[in-house]
C-alpha positions in Angstrom: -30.8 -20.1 1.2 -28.9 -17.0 2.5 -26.6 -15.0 0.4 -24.3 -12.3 1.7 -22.9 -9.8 -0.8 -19.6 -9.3 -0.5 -17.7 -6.3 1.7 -16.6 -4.5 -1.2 -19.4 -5.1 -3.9 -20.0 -1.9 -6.1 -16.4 -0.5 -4.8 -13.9 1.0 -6.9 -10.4 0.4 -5.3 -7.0 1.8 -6.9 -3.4 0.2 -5.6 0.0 1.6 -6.7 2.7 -1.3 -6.9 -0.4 -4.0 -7.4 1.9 -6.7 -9.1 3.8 -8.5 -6.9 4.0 -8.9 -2.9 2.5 -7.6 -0.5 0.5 -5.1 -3.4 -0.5 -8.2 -5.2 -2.3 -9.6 -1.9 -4.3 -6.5 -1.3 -5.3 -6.6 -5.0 -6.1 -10.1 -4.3 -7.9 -9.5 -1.3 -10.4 -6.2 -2.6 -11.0 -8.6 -5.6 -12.4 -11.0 -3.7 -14.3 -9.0 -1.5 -16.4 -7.6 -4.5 -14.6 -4.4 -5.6 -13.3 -3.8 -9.0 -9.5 -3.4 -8.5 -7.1 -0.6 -10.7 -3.6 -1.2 -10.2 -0.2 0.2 -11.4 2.9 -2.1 -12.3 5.9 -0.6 -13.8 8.1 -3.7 -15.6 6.3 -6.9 -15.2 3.9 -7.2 -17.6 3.5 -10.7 -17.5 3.1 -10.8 -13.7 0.1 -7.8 -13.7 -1.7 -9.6 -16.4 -1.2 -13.1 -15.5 -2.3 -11.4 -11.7 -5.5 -9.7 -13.4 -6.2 -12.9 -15.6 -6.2 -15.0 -12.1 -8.9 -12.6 -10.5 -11.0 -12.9 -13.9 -10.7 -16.5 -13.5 -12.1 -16.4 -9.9 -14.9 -14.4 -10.6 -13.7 -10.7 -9.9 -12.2 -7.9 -11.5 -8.4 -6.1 -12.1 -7.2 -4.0 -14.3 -3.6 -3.6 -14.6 -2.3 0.0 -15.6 1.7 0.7 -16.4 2.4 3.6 -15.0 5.9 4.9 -12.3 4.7 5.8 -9.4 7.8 8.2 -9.6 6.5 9.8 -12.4 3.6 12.3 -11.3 1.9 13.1 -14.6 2.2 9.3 -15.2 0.4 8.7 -11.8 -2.2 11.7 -12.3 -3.4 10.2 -15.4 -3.9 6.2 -14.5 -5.6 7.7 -11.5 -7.9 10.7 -13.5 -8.0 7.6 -16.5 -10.2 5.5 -13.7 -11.6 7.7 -11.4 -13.6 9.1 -15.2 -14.0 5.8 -16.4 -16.3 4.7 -13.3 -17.3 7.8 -12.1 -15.7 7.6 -8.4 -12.7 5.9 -6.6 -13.5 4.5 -3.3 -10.6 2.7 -1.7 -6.8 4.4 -2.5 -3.9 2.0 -1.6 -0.9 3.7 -1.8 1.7 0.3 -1.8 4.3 1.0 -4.5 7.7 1.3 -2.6 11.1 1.2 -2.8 14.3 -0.2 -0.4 17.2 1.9 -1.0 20.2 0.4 1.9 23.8 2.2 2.0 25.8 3.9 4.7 25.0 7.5 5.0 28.0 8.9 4.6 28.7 7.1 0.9 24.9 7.2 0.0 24.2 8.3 -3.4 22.1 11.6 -3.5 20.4 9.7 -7.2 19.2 7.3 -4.5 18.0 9.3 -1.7 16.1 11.5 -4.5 14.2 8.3 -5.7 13.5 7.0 -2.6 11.5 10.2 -1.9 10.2 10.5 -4.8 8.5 6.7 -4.4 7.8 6.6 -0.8 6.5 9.8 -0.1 5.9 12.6 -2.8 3.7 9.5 -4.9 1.9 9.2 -2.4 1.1 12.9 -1.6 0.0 12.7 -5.6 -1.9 9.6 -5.8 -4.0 11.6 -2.8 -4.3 14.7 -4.9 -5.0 12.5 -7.8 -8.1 10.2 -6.4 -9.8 13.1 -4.0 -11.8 14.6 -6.9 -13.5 11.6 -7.3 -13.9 10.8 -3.7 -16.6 11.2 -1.5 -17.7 10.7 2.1 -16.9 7.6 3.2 -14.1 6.7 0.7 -10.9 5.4 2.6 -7.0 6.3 1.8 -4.5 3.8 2.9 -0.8 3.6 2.9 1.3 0.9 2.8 4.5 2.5 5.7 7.0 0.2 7.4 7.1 -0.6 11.2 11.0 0.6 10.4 9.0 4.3 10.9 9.7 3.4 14.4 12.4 1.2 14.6 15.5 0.5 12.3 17.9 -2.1 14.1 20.5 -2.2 11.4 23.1 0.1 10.1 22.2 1.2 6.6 18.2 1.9 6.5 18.3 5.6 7.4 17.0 7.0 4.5 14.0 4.6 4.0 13.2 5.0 7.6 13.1 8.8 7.3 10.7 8.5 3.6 8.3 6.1 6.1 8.6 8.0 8.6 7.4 11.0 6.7 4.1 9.1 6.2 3.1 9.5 10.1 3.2 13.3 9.6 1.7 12.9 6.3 -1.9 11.1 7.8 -2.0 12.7 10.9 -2.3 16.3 8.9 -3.9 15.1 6.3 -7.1 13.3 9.0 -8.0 16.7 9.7 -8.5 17.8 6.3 -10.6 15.0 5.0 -12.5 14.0 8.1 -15.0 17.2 7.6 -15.4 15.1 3.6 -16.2 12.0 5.2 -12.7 10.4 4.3 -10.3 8.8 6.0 -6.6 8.2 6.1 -4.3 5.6 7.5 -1.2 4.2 7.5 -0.8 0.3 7.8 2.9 -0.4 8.8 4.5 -4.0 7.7 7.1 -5.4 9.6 9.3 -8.2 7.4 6.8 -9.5 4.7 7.6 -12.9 3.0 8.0 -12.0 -0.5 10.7 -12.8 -3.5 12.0 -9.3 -2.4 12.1 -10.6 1.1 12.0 -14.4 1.9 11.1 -15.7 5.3 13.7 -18.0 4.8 18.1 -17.6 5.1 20.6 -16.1 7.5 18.7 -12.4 7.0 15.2 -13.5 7.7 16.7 -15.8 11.1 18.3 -12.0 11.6 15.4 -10.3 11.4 13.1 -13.1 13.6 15.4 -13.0 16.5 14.0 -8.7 16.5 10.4 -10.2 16.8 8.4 -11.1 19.4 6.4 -13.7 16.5 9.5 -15.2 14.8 8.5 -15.7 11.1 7.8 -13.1 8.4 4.2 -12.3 8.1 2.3 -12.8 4.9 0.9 -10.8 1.8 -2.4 -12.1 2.9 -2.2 -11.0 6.7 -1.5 -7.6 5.2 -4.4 -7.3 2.9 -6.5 -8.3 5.7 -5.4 -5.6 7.8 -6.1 -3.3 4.5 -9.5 -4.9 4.1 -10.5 -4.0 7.9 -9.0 -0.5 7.5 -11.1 -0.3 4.3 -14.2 -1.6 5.6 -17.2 0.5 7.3 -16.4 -1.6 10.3 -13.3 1.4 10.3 -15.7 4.4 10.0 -13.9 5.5 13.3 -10.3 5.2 12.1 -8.3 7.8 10.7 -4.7 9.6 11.6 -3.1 6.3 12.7 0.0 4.2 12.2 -1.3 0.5 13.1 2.0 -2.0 13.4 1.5 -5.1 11.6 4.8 -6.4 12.5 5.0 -9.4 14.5 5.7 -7.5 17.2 8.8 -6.3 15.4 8.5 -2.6 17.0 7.6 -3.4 20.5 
């Protein structure tokens, strides 16, 4: 009888905005490939625990962690709090995210602030945060938005511009960690089916008709693209922006 061990066995894996969508399918999908999954909610409660109580149930591992990815000491320490507790972090997910629409020339400055503040600065301090405890062969992965490249309605400017910022952010950031061994990447969603974002109504038809695959992809097809990305099969992979989008940018 053969056994394979799975892809991620021994792995510690840390994912910002782990709850819900498109953060709860990666979590799901590390889980299941054998690593031991940290993760950051803010609100929901209910939903991280009931999340990391389903992954218990299946066999694997999750431990939820409250903790706003706006908030950079808050970050610093659920990232320092794990990376001491098992001596190393492996895989960094940087998914938590926020969608901040309004015309620019009435949008609230509050609003542009926080959308920075989520979208790009956490994710320049979950980096600082995990990279004592990586080492060479550790992977870094955010979660950008094929919108980095294309933006078809009126009212996204600002969250294109924070996703955006995340193409500069990897490419300078592959030449400082590929000498360590680490790599960096951005994986780039186009419209996800989520409670955020459902794949169904008069928006979603909207958005399909932009596409050259007309349907929202899946939480699932995402975390797959994060478990490749993750995986040594990826050794060679660092600096990009890889579209998962349907074909939404092309």
């Amino acid at each position: 009888m053969t056994t394979t061990t799975p892809a991620f066995a021994g792995k510690i894996a840390f994912v910002t905005g782990g709850s819900r969508g498109i953060g709860a399918g990666i979590v799901r999908r590390l889980a299941h490939d054998g690593a031991t999954v940290a993760f950051t909610y803010q609100h929901n409660a209910d939903a991280a625990n009931a999340l990391a109580a389903d992954i218990a149930a299946q066999g694997g591992r999750a431990l939820p962690i409250r903790a706003d990815a706006a908030d950079a000491e808050a970050l610093r320490g659920a990232i320092g709090r794990i990376g001491r507790e098992f001596g190393k972090i492996d895989i960094l997910v940087n998914n938590a995210g926020i969608l901040r629409l309004g015309d620019v020339a009435t949008f609230d400055l509050a609003a542009f602030d926080e959308t920075w503040a989520v979208n790009v600065r956490a994710v320049f301090v979950g980096i600082q945060a995990a990279l004592p405890f990586m080492a060479a062969g550790a992977r870094i992965i955010n979660i950008g938005s094929t919108n980095a490249h294309r933006m078809p309605f009126a009212g996204g400017a600002t969250y294109a511009m924070s996703k955006s910022a995340l193409l500069g952010l990897v490419q300078g950031m592959a030449r400082d960690l590929g000498p360590r061994g680490i790599t960096i990447n951005n994986i780039q969603p186009g419209p996800v089916d989520t409670d955020l974002n459902p794949g169904t109504g008069d928006f979603a038809a909207q958005l399909h008709g932009l596409m050259a695959i007309g349907r929202h992809g899946t939480a699932a097809e995402i975390a797959a693209m994060v478990a490749y990305v993750a995986s040594p099969d990826a050794a060679f992979v660092t600096g990009a922006s890889l579209n998962i989008d349907g074909g939404f940018a092309a």
